[in-house]
C-alpha positions as CSV (number, residue, x, y, z in Angstrom):
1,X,-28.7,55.2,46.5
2,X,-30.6,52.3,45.5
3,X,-30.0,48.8,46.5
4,X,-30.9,45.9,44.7
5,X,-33.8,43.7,46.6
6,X,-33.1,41.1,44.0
7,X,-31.7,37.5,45.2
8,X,-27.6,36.6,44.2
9,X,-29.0,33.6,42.4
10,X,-31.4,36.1,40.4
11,X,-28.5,38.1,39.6
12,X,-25.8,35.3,38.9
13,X,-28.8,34.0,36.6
14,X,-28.9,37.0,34.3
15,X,-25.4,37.6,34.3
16,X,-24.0,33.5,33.7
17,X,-22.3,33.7,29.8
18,X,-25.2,31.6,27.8
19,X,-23.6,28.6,26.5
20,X,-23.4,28.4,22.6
21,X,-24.4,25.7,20.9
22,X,-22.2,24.4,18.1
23,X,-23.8,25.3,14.8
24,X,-23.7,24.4,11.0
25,X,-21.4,26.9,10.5
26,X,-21.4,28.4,6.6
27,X,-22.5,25.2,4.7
28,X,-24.9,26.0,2.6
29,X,-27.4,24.6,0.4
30,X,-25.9,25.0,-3.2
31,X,-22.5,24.1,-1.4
32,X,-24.0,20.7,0.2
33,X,-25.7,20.1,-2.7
34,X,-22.2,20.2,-5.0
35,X,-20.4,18.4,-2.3
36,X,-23.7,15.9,-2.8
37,X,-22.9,15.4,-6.6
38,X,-19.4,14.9,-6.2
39,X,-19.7,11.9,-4.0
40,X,-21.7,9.9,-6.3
41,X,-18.7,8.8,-8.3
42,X,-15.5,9.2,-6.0
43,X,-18.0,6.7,-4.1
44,X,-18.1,4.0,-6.7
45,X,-14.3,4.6,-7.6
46,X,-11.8,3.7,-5.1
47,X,-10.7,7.3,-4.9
48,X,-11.8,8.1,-1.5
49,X,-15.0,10.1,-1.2
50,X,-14.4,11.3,2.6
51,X,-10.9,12.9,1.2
52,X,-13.2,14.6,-2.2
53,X,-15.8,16.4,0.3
54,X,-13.0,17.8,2.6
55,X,-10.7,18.9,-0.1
56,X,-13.2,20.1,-2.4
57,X,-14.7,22.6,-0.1
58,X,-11.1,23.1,1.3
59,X,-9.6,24.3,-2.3
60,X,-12.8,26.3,-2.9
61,X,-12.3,28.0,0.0
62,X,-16.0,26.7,1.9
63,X,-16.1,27.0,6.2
64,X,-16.4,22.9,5.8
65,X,-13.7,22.6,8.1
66,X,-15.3,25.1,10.5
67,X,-18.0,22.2,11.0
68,X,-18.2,20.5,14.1
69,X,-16.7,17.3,13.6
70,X,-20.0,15.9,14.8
71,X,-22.0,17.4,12.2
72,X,-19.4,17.1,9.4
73,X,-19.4,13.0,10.3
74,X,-23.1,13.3,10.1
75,X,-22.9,14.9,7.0
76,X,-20.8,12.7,5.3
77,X,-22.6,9.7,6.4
78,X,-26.0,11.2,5.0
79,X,-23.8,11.5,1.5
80,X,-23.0,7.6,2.1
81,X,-26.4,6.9,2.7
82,X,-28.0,8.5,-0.3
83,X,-24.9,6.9,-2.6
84,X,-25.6,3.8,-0.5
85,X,-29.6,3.8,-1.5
86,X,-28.7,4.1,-5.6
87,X,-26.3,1.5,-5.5
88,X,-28.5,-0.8,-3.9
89,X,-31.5,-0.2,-6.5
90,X,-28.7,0.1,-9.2
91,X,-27.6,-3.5,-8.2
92,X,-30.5,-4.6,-6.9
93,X,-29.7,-8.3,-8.4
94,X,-26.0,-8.4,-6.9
95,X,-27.5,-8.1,-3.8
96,X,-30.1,-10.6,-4.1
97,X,-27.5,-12.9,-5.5
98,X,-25.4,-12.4,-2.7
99,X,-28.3,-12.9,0.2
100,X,-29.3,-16.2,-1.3
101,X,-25.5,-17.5,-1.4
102,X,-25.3,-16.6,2.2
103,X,-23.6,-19.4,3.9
104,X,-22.2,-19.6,7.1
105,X,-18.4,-19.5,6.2
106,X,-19.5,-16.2,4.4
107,X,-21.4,-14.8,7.2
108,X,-18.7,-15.1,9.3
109,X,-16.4,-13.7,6.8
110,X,-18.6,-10.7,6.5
111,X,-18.8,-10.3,10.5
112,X,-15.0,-10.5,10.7
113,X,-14.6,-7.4,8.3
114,X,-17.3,-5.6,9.9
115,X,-16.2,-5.8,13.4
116,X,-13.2,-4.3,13.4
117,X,-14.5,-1.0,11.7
118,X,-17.5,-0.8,14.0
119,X,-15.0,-0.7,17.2
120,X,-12.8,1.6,15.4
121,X,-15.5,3.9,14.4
122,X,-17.4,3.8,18.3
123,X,-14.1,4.4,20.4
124,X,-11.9,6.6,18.2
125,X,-14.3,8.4,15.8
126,X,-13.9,12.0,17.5
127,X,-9.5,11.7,17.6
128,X,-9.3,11.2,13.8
129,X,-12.4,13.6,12.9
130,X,-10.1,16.5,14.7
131,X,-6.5,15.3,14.2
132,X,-7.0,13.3,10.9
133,X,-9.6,15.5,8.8
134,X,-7.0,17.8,7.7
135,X,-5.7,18.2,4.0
136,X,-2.4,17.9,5.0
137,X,-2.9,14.1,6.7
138,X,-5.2,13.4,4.0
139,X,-2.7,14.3,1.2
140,X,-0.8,12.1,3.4
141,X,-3.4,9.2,3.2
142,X,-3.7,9.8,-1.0
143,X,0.0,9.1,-1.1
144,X,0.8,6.6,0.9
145,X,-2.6,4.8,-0.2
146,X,-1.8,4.8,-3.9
147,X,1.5,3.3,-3.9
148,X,0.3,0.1,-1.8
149,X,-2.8,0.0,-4.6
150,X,-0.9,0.0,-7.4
151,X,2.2,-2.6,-5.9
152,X,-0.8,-4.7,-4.9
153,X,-2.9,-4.5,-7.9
154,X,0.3,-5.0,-10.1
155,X,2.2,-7.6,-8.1
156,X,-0.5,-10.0,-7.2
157,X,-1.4,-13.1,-8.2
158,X,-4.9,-13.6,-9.6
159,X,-6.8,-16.6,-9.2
160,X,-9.0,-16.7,-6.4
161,X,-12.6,-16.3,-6.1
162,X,-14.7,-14.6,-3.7
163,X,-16.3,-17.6,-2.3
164,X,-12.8,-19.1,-1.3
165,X,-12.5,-16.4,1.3
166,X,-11.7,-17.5,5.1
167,X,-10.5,-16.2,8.0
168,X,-8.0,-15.1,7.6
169,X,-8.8,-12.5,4.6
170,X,-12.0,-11.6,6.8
171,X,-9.9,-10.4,9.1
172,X,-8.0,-8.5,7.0
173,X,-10.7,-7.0,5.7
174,X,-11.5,-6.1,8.6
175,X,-8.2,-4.0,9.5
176,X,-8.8,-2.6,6.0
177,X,-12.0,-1.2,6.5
178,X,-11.0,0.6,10.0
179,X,-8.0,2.0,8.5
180,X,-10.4,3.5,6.0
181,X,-12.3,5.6,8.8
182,X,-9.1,8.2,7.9
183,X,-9.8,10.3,5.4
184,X,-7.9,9.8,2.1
185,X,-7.6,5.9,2.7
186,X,-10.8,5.0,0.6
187,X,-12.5,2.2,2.1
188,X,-13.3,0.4,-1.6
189,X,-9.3,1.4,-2.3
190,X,-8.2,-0.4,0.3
191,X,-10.0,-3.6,0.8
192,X,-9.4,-4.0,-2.9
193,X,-6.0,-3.4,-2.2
194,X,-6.1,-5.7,0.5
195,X,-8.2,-8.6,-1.8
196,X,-5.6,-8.2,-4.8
197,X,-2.6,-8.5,-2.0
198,X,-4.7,-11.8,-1.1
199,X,-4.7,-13.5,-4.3
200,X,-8.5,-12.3,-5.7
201,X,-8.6,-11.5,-9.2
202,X,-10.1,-8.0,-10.1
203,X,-13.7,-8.5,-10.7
204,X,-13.9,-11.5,-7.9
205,X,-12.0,-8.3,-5.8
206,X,-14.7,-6.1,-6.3
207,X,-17.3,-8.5,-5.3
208,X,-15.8,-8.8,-2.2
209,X,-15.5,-5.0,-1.9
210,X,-18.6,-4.5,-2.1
211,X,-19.8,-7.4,0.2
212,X,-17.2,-6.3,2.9
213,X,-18.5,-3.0,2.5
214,X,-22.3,-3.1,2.7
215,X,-22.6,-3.9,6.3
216,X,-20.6,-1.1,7.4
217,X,-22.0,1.3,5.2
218,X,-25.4,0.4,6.4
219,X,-24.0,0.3,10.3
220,X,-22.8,3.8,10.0
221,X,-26.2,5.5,8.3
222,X,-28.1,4.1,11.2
223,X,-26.2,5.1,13.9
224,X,-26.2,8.8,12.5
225,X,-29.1,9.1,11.0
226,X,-30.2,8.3,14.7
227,X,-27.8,10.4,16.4
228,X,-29.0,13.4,14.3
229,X,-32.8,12.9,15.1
230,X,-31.5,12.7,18.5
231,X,-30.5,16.1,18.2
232,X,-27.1,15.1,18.9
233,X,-25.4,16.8,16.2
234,X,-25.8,20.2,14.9
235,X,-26.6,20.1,11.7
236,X,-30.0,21.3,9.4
237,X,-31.4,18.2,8.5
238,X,-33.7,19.8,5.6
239,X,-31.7,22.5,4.5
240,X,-28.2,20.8,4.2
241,X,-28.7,16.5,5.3
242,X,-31.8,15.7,2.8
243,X,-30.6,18.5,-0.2
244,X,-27.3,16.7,0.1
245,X,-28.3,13.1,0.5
246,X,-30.6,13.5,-2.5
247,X,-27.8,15.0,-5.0
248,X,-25.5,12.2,-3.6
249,X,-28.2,9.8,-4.9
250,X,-29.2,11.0,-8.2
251,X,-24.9,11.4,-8.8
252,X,-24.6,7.9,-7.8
253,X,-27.2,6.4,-9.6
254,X,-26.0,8.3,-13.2
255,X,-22.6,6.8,-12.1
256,X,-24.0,3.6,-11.8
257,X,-25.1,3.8,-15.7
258,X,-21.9,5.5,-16.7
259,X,-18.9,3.5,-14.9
260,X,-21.0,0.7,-14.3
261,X,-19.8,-0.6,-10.5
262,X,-18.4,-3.9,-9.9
263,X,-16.5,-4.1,-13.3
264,X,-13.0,-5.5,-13.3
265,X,-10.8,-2.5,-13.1
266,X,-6.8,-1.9,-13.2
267,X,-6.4,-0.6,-10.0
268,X,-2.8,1.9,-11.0
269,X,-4.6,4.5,-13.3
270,X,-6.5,4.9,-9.6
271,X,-3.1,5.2,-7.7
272,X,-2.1,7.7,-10.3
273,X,-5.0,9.6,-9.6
274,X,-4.4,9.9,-6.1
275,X,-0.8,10.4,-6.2
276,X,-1.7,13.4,-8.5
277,X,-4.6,15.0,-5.7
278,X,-1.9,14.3,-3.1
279,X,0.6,16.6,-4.6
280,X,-1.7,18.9,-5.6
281,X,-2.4,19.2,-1.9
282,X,0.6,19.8,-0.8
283,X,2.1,22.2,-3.7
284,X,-1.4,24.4,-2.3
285,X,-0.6,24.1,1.1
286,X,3.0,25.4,0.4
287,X,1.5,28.4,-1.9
288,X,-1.0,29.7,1.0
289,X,1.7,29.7,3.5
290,X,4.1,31.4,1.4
291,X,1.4,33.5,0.4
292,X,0.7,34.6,4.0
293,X,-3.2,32.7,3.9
């Protein structure tokens, strides 16, 4: 009979379950490269990009949803920051035009609608990446979404300008923009629903938009980009982040040229849109349960 000379803590050592790492799951690079080219114009249109990504890998039947929700976050942020870089060279001189009419009033307005998603997005980022990133809230979020566009867009009056806005519609803005960390909502959707609701007028809307916008945008693909060198999120930054981020550019920058951003725009062929993805959804959800998958 042989006994074992060897210490417990040897033995609990070799034994102990190793610990697994969560992992990119079954993304791969011709899927996060379509996902990538998808996003450059449900980004410039207020159709809600976040809500494309999900349910486009969800209808094709993708392990997207398999992703840990830190990765997936990480991955959609990269697709916001390569959308984010062609919009910026596409309208380079909308954004110089808008840093050298910085005033105080409008940097204040611009803080206002920025602080309210960047509190949103620290504290409550994980809840609504596992309880909200669903199809069937983000069907939800299409529906409920369109019919407050189109009411707004339709209802409104329309004779305000950009530079008029205050408080007031900062803070608003604001709200807006941290309701829009649930997929579905569209953050360009709904703070031009919100501006239109305030009195803008369309193209004065989308200026503010895209102001509001900008700072949060920009927020977001820093704190991620550093998370993921970090090593804080599982994800391959070569074979999925950059492959992705670059299709997400070169689709937004042909989008740029094709639907030309910033353009006044009747917001209800939008809310039709998404009325029409949102019961799509939910007819497909109904058909795989009642189709056992």
């Amino acid at each position: 009979m042989r006994v074992s000379v060897r210490p417990a803590a040897y033995r609990a050592r070799v034994t102990r379950p190793r610990r697994t790492q969560p992992t990119s799951s079954n993304l791969s690079l011709g899927q996060a490269v379509a996902l990538g080219l998808v996003h450059g114009p449900s980004e410039l249109l207020p159709i809600s990009s976040s809500a494309h990504t999900v349910l486009l890998a969800w209808l094709a039947g993708w392990d997207y949803d398999q992703l840990d929700p830190q990765a997936r976050k990480s991955f959609e942020v990269a697709l916001h920051a390569g959308a984010l870089a062609a919009l910026t060279i596409s309208s380079r001189r909308e954004v110089s035009q808008m840093l050298r009419g910085l005033t105080f009033r409008r940097v204040a307005v611009l803080a206002q609608a920025s602080a309210p998603a960047a509190l949103v997005g620290y504290f409550c980022e994980q809840p609504i990446e596992r309880r909200l990133s669903a199809p069937l809230p983000i069907s939800i979020a299409l529906l409920v979404s369109s019919g407050a566009m189109a009411g707004a867009d339709m209802c409104g009056p329309t004779h305000r300008a950009a530079r008029s806005a205050g408080a007031v519609d900062g803070l608003l803005l604001g709200v807006a923009q941290a309701a829009a960390l649930i997929p579905g909502v569209s953050r360009a959707g709904v703070t031009l629903t919100v501006a239109r609701a305030r009195g803008f007028s369309r193209g004065e809307a989308e200026r503010l938009s895209w102001e509001a916008g900008l700072p949060v945008i920009l927020g977001a693909s820093a704190l991620r980009a550093k998370r993921v060198l970090d090593g804080r999120t599982q994800i391959d930054v070569r074979g999925q982040l950059v492959p992705a981020a670059t299709a997400a550019f070169l689709s937004t920058g042909l989008s740029c040229r094709l639907l030309r951003p910033g353009k006044a725009r009747p917001l209800a062929p939008f809310a039709l849109y998404r009325l029409g993805l949102g019961l799509l959804v939910l007819f497909t959800i109904r058909a795989r349960k009642a189709s056992g998958r």
